[in-house]
C-alpha atoms as an extended CHARMM CRD file, in Angstrom:
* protein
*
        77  EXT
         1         1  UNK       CA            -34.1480000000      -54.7130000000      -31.7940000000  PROA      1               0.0000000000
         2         2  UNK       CA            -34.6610000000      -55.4610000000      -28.0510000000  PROA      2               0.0000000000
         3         3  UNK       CA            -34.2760000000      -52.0660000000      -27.0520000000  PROA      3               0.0000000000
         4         4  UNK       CA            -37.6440000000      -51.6060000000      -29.6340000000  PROA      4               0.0000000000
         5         5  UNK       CA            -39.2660000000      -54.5740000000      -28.6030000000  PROA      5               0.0000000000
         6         6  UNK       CA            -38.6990000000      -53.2620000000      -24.5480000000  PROA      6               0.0000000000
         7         7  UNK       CA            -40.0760000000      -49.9800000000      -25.1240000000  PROA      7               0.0000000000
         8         8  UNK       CA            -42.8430000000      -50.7280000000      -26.6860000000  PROA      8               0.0000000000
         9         9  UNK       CA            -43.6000000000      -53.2100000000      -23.9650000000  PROA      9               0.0000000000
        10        10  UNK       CA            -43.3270000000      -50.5720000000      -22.0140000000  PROA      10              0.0000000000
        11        11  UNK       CA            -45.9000000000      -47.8640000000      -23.7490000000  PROA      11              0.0000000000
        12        12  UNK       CA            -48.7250000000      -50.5370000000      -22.4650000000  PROA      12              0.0000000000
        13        13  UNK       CA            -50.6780000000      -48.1700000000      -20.2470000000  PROA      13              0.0000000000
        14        14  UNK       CA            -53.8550000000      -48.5520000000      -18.1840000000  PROA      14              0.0000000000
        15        15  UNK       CA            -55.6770000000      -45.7510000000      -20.5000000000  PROA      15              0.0000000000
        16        16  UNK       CA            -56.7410000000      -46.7820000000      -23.6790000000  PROA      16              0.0000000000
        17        17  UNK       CA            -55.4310000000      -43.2090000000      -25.4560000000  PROA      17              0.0000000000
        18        18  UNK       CA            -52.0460000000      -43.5880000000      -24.1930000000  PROA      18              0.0000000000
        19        19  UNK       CA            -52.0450000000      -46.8020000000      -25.7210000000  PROA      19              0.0000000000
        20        20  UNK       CA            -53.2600000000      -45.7240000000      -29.0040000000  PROA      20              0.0000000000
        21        21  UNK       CA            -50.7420000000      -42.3140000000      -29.2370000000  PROA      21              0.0000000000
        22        22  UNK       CA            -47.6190000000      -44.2440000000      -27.5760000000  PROA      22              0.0000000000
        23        23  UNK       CA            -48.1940000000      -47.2230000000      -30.3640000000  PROA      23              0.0000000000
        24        24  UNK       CA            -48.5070000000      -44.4500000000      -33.5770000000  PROA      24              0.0000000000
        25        25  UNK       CA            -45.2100000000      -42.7030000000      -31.9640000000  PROA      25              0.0000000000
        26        26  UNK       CA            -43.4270000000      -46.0160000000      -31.8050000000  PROA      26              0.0000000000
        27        27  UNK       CA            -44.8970000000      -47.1910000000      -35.3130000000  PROA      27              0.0000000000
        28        28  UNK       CA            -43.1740000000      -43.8060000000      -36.7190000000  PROA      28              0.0000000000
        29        29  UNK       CA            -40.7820000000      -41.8550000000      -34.9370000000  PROA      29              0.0000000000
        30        30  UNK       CA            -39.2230000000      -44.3900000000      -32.3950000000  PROA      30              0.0000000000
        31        31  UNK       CA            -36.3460000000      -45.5580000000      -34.6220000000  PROA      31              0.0000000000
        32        32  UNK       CA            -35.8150000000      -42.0660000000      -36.0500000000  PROA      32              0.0000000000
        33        33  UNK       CA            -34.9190000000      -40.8630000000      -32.3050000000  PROA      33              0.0000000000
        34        34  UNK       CA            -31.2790000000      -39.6960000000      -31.4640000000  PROA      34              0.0000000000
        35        35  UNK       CA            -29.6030000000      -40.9680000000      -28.2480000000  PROA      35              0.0000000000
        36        36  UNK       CA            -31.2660000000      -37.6170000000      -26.8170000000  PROA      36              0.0000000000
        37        37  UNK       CA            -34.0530000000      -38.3360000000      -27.9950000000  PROA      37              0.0000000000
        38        38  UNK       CA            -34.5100000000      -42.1660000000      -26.8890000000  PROA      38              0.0000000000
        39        39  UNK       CA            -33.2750000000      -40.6060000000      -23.0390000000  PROA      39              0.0000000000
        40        40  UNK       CA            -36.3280000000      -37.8050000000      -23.1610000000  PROA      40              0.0000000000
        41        41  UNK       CA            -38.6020000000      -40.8400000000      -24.3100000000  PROA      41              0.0000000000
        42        42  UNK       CA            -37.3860000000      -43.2950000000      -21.4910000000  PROA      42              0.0000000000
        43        43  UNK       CA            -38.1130000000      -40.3950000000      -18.9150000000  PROA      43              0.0000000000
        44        44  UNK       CA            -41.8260000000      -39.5730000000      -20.0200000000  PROA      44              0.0000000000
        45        45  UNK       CA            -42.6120000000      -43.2940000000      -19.5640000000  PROA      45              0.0000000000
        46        46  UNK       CA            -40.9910000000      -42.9940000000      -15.7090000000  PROA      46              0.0000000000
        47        47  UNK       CA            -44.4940000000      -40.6370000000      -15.3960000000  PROA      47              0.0000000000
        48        48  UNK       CA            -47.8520000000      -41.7320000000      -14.3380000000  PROA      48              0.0000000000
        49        49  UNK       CA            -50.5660000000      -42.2670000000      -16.7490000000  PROA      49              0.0000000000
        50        50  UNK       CA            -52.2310000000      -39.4720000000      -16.0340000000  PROA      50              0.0000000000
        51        51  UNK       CA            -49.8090000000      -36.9350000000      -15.3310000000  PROA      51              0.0000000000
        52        52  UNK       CA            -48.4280000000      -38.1090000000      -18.9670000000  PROA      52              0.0000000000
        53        53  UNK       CA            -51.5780000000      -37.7670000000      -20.6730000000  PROA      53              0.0000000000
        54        54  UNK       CA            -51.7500000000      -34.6560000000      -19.4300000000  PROA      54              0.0000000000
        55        55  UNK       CA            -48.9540000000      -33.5500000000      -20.8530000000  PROA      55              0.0000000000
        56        56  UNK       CA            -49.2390000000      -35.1370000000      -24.2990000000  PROA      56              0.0000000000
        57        57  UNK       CA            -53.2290000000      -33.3500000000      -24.3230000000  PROA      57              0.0000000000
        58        58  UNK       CA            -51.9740000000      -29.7710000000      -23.2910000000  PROA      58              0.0000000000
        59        59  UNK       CA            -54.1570000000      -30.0320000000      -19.9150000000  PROA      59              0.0000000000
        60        60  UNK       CA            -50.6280000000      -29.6420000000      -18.7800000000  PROA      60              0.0000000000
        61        61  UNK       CA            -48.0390000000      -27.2390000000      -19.9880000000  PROA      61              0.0000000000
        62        62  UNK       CA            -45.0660000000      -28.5880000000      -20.4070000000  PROA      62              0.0000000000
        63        63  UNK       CA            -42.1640000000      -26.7010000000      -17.9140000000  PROA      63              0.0000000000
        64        64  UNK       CA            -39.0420000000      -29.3530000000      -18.4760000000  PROA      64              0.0000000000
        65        65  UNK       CA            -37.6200000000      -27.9880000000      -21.9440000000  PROA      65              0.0000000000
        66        66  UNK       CA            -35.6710000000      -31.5070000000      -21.7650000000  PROA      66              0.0000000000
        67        67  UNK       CA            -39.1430000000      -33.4340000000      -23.0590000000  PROA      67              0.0000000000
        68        68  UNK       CA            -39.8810000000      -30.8020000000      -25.3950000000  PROA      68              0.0000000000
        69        69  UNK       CA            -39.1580000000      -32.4080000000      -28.5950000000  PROA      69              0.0000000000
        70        70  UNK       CA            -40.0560000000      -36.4910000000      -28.1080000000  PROA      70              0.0000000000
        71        71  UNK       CA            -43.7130000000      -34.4170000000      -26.4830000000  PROA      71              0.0000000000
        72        72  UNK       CA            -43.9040000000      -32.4720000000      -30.0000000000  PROA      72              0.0000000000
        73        73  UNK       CA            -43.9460000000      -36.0670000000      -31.5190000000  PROA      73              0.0000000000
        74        74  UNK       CA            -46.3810000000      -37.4040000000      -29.2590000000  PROA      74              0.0000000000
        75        75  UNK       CA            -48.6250000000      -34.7280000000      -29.7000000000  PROA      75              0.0000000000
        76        76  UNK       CA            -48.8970000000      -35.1630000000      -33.4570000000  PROA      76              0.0000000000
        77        77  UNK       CA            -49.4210000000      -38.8980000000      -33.0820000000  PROA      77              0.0000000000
């Protein structure tokens, strides 16, 4: 549970819609994540707010195949 408890700490952002998609991710696909998965997840949150929002809104295409599949998620949160 602390591993939970420290990522979601960690999806508190300085922009308001980060907040509100990281929160709905953790609230339903966080705990379904593989060890992949959680590793892909850990290394969005190393990006800057906006350079992760940009990725999550499509202003940004995605060129790292290794995100592909935690981004999917965010992008239907």
């Amino acid at each position: 549970m602390k591993a939970f408890e420290r990522a979601r700490w960690r999806c508190r952002r300085g922009m308001l819609e980060l907040d509100i998609v990281l929160q709905r991710f953790m609230d339903r696909d966080y705990r379904q994540l593989d060890e992949s998965g959680l590793l892909q997840f850990e290394r969005l949150l190393t990006l800057s707010d906006n350079d992760l929002w940009n990725l999550i809104s499509g202003k940004q295409v995605n060129c790292d195949t290794q995100w592909q599949h935690v981004l999917e998620l965010l992008q239907k949160s």
